[in-house]
C-alpha positions as CSV (number, residue, x, y, z in Angstrom):
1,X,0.0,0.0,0.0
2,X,1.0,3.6,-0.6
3,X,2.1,5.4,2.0
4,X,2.5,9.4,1.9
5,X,4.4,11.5,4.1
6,X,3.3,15.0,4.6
7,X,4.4,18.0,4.6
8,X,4.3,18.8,7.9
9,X,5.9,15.4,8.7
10,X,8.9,15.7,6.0
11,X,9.4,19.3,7.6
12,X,9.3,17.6,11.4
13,X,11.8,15.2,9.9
14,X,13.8,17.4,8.2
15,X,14.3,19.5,12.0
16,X,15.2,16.8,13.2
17,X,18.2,15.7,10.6
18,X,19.4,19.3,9.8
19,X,22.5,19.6,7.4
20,X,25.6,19.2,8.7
21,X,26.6,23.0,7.8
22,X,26.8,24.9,4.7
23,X,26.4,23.1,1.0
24,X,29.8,21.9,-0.2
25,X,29.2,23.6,-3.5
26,X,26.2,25.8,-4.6
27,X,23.4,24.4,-5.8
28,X,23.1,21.2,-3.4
29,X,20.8,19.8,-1.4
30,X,20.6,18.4,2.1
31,X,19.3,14.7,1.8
32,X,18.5,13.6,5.4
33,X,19.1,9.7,4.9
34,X,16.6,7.2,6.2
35,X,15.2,3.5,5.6
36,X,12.9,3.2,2.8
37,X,11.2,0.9,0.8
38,X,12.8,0.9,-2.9
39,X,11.3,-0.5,-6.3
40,X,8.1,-1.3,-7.1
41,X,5.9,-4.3,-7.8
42,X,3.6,-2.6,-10.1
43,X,5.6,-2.1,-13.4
44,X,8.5,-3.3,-14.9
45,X,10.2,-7.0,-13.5
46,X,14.1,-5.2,-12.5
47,X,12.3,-3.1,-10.4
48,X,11.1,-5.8,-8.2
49,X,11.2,-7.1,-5.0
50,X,10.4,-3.8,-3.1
51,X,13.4,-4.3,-0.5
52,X,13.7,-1.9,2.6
53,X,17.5,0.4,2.2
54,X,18.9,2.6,4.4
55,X,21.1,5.1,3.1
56,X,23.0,8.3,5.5
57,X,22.4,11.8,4.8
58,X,24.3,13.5,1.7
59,X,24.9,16.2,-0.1
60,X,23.3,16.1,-3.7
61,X,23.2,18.4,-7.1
62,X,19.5,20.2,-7.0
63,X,20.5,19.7,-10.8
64,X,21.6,17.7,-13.3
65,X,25.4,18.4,-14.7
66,X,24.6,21.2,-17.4
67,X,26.3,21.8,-21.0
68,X,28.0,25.0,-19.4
69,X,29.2,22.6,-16.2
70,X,31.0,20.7,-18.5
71,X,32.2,23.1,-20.7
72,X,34.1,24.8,-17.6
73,X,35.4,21.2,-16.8
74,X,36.9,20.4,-20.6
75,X,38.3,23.8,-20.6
76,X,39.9,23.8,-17.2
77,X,41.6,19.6,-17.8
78,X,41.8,19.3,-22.1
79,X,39.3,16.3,-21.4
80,X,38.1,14.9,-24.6
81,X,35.4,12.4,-24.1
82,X,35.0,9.0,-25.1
83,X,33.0,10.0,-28.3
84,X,35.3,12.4,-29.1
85,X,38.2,9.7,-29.3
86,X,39.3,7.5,-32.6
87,X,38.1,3.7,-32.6
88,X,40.4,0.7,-33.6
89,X,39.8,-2.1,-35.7
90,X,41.2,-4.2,-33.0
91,X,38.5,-3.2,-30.5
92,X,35.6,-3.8,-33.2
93,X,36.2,-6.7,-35.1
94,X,34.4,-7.2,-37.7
95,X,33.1,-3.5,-38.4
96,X,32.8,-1.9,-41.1
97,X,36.4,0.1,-41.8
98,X,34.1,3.3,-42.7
99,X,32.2,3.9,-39.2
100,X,35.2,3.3,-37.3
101,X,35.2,7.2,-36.8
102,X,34.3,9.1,-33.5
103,X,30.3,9.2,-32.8
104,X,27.9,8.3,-30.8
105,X,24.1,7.3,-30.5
106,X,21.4,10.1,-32.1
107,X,17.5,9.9,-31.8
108,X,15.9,10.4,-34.7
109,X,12.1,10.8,-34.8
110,X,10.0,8.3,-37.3
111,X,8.0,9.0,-39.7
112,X,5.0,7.2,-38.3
113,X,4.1,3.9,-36.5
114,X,7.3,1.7,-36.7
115,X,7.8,-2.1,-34.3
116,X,8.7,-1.4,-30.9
117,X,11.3,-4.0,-30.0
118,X,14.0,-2.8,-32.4
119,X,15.7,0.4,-31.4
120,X,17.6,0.6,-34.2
121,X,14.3,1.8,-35.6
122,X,14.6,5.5,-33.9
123,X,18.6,5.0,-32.6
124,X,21.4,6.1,-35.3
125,X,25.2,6.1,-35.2
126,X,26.3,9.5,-36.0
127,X,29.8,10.0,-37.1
128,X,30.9,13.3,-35.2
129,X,28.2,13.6,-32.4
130,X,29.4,14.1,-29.2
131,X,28.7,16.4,-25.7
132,X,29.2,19.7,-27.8
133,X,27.5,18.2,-31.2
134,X,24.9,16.3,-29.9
135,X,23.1,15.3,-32.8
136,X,25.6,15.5,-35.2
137,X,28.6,17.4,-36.5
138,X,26.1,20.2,-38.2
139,X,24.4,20.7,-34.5
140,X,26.0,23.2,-32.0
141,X,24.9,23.7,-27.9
142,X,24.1,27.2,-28.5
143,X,21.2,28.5,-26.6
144,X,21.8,25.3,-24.5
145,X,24.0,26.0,-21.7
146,X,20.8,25.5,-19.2
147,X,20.3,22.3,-20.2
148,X,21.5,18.9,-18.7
149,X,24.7,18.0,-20.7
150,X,24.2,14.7,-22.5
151,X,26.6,12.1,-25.0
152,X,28.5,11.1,-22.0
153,X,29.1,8.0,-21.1
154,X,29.9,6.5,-17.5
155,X,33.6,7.3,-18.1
156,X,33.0,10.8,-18.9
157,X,31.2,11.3,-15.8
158,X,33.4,9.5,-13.1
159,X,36.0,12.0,-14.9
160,X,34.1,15.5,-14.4
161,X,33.1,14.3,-10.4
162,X,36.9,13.1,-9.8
163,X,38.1,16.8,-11.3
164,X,35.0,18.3,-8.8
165,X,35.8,16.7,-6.0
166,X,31.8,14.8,-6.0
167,X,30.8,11.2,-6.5
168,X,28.4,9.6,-8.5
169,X,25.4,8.0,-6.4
170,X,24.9,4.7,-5.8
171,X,21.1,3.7,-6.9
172,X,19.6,3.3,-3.9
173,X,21.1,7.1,-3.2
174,X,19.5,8.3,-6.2
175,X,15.9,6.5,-5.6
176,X,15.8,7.3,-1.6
177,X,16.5,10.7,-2.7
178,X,14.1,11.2,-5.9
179,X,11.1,10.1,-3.2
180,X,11.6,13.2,-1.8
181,X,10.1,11.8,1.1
182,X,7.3,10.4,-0.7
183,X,7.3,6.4,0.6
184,X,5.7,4.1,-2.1
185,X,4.4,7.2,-4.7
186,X,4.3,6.4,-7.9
187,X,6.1,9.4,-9.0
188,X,8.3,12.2,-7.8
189,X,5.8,14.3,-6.8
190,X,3.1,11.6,-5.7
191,X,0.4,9.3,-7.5
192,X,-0.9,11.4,-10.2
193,X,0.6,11.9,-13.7
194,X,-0.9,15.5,-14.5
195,X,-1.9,16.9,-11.0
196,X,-4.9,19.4,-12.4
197,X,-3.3,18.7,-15.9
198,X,0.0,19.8,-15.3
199,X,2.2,18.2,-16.6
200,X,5.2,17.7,-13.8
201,X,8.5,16.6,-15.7
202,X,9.6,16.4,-19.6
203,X,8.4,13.1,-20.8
204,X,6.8,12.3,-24.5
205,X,3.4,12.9,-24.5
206,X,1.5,11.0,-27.5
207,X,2.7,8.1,-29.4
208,X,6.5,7.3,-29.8
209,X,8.5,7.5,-31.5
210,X,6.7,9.2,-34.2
211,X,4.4,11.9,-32.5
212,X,5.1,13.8,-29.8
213,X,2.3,16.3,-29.3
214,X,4.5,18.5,-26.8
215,X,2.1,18.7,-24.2
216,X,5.2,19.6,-21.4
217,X,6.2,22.1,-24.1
218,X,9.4,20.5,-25.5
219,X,10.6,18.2,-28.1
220,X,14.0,17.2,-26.4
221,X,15.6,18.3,-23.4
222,X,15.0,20.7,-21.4
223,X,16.5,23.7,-19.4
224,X,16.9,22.5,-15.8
225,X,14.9,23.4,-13.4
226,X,11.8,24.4,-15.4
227,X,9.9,21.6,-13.6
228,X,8.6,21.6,-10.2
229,X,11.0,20.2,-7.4
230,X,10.4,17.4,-5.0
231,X,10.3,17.4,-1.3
232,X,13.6,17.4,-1.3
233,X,13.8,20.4,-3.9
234,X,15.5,18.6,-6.5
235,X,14.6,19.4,-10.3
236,X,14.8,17.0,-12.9
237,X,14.5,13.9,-11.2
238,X,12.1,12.7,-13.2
239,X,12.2,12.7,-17.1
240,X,14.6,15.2,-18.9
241,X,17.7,13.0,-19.2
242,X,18.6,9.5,-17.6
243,X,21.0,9.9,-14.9
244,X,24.2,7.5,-14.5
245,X,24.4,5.7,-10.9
246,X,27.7,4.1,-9.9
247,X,26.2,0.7,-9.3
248,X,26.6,-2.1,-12.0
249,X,22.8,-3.8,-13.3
250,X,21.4,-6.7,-11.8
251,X,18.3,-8.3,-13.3
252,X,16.7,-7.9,-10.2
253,X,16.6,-6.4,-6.6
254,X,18.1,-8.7,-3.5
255,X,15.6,-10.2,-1.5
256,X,14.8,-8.3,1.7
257,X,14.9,-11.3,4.1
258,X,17.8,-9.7,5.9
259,X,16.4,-6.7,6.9
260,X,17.4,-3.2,6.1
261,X,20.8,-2.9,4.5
262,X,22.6,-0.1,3.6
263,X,23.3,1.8,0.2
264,X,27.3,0.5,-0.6
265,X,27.8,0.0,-4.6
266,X,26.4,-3.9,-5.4
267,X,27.8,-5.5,-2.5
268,X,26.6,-8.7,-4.6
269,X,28.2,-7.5,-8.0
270,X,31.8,-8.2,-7.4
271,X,33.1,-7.2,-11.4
272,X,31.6,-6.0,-14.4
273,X,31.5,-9.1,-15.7
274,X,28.6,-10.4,-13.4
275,X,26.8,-7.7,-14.6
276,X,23.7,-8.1,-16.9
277,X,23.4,-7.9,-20.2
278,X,25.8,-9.3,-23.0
279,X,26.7,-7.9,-26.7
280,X,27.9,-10.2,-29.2
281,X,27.9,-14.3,-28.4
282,X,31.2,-14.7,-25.9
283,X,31.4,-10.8,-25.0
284,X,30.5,-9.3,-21.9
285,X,29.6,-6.1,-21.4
286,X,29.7,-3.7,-18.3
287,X,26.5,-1.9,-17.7
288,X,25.3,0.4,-14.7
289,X,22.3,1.6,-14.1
290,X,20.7,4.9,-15.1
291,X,18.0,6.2,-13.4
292,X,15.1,8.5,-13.8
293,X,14.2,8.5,-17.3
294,X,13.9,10.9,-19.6
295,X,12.6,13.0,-22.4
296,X,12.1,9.6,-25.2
297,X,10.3,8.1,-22.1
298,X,6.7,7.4,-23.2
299,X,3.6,5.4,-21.6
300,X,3.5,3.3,-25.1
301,X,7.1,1.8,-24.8
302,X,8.6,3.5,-21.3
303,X,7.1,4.5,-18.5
304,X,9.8,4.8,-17.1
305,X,10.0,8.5,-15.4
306,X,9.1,6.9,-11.6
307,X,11.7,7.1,-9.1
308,X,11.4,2.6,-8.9
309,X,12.3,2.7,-12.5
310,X,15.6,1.2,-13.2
311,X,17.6,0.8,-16.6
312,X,20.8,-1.2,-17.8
313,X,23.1,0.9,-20.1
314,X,26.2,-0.2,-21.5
315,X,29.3,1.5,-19.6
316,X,30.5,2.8,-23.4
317,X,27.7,4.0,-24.8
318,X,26.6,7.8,-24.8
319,X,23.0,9.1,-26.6
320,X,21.2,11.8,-26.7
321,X,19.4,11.3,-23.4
322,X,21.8,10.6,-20.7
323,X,23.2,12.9,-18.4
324,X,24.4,12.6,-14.5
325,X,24.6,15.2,-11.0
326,X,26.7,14.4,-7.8
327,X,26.6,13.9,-4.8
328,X,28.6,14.4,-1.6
329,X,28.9,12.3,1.0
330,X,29.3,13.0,4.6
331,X,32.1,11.2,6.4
């Protein structure tokens, strides 16, 4: 059963777990900590068994990392990211020669109706996309400093939170913390998709991949914080961009006949390699888990923009709908 906490009692427990002083950088959040119940039975199979986690309080960006955050951190280290650099033949075998250039993974909108379990349908390799070209070598970020940075790929953002001095949270940080105090909602901001038809996070509205009617007012990303907060006033923590956790994917949660644990990185994933998912027959592939959702997300294919929602993506890859914020943690 749903439970919701209310305002008066998230404010009684905030009192009661103030912040240990003053942000660690602008723009962050205190996140009091606490034993909650995380996933959901209701929706997609990875998301389930609803477990009971306790995580400690933290520090965490009320943001996502923007195009102008990492702009200051490529200028200040030379850091070229993992799209940006030249492929082998070595690493690819069996590729052809001529897309063996720097690129990454571009939506593209259909024409109409198209079969919904092949990506490729809507996902293209672009030759020349990357963080600053992100849909293509003719595209620019102008006019997008605001919004969450996106083409990285885990890699890229380990790198910017090493060279900040932040960490990437672990999953059951970034769930605990996109509740916002809410325990069991099905959202961010409780049960309701469109409180009084508002629509509460940039999602696709209509049917994807070929009609987005634009209902939230954007066909891609957008600039961060134009979206309500949550309890915990965090923007963003629903649709927008998929965030990238530090935990490696498991098929499914741990069963909670232990009792509480607490939030360390996949105490039962000891390497990449036990991680789910494989590419070609014989290769293994490291993914972590991104959470959130984001703009693509769509009731027809991915309703994915609830705080239970969980997602596998290959440590390599970058698109046009991933992005990451920090966190600090409190020793």
């Amino acid at each position: 059963m749903t439970t919701l906490i209310s305002l008066d009692r998230k404010a009684e427990f905030l009192a009661t777990s103030p912040p240990p002083g003053p942000p660690p950088r602008p723009d962050m959040a205190w996140i009091p900590g606490g034993t909650f119940l995380m996933g959901s039975e209701d929706f997609y199979p990875e998301e389930r068994p609803v477990h009971h986690v306790t995580v400690d309080g933290f520090w965490m960006d009320r943001f996502p990392v923007t195009t102008a955050d990492f702009r200051r951190f490529v200028r200040a280290t030379g850091y070229v990211t993992v799209a940006e650099r030249p492929l082998t033949a070595a690493d690819y075998p069996g590729a052809d020669p001529k897309m063996l250039v720097p690129g990454s993974l571009v939506f593209r909108k259909t024409r109409g109706p198209v079969r919904l379990d092949d990506y490729r349908n809507w996902w293209q390799w672009v030759p020349g996309a990357c963080w600053k070209r992100p849909d293509g070598p003719e595209s620019n970020v102008q006019g997008r400093a605001r919004h969450p940075v996106v083409q990285v790929t885990y890699e890229d953002a380990e790198a910017y939170a090493t060279w900040a001095g932040v960490s990437l949270p672990t999953e059951a940080e970034w769930e605990f913390a996109a509740r916002g105090g809410l325990e069991g909602a099905v959202f961010t901001w409780g049960n309701e998709l469109a409180p009084k038809g508002r629509m509460m996070a940039n999602a696709w509205q209509g049917e994807f991949p070929w009609q987005n009617l634009r209902t939230d007012g954007f066909e891609g990303t957008s600039p961060v914080g134009t979206f309500p907060p949550n309890g915990y006033g965090l923007f963003d923590m629903a649709g927008n961009v998929w965030e990238w956790t530090c935990d490696f994917f498991t098929p499914r949660h741990p069963d909670d006949g232990a009792g509480p644990c607490c939030a360390p990185q996949n105490p039962r994933v000891t390497s990449p390699e036990q991680s789910y998912g494989r590419g070609q027959p014989g290769e293994n592939i490291a993914r972590r888990v991104t959470k959130g959702g984001s703009h693509l997300c769509a009731p027809n294919y991915c309703l994915r923009y609830r705080p239970a929602a969980r997602q596998p993506q290959m440590v390599e890859s970058s698109t046009t709908h991933i992005g990451f914020r920090c966190i600090v943690r409190v020793s």
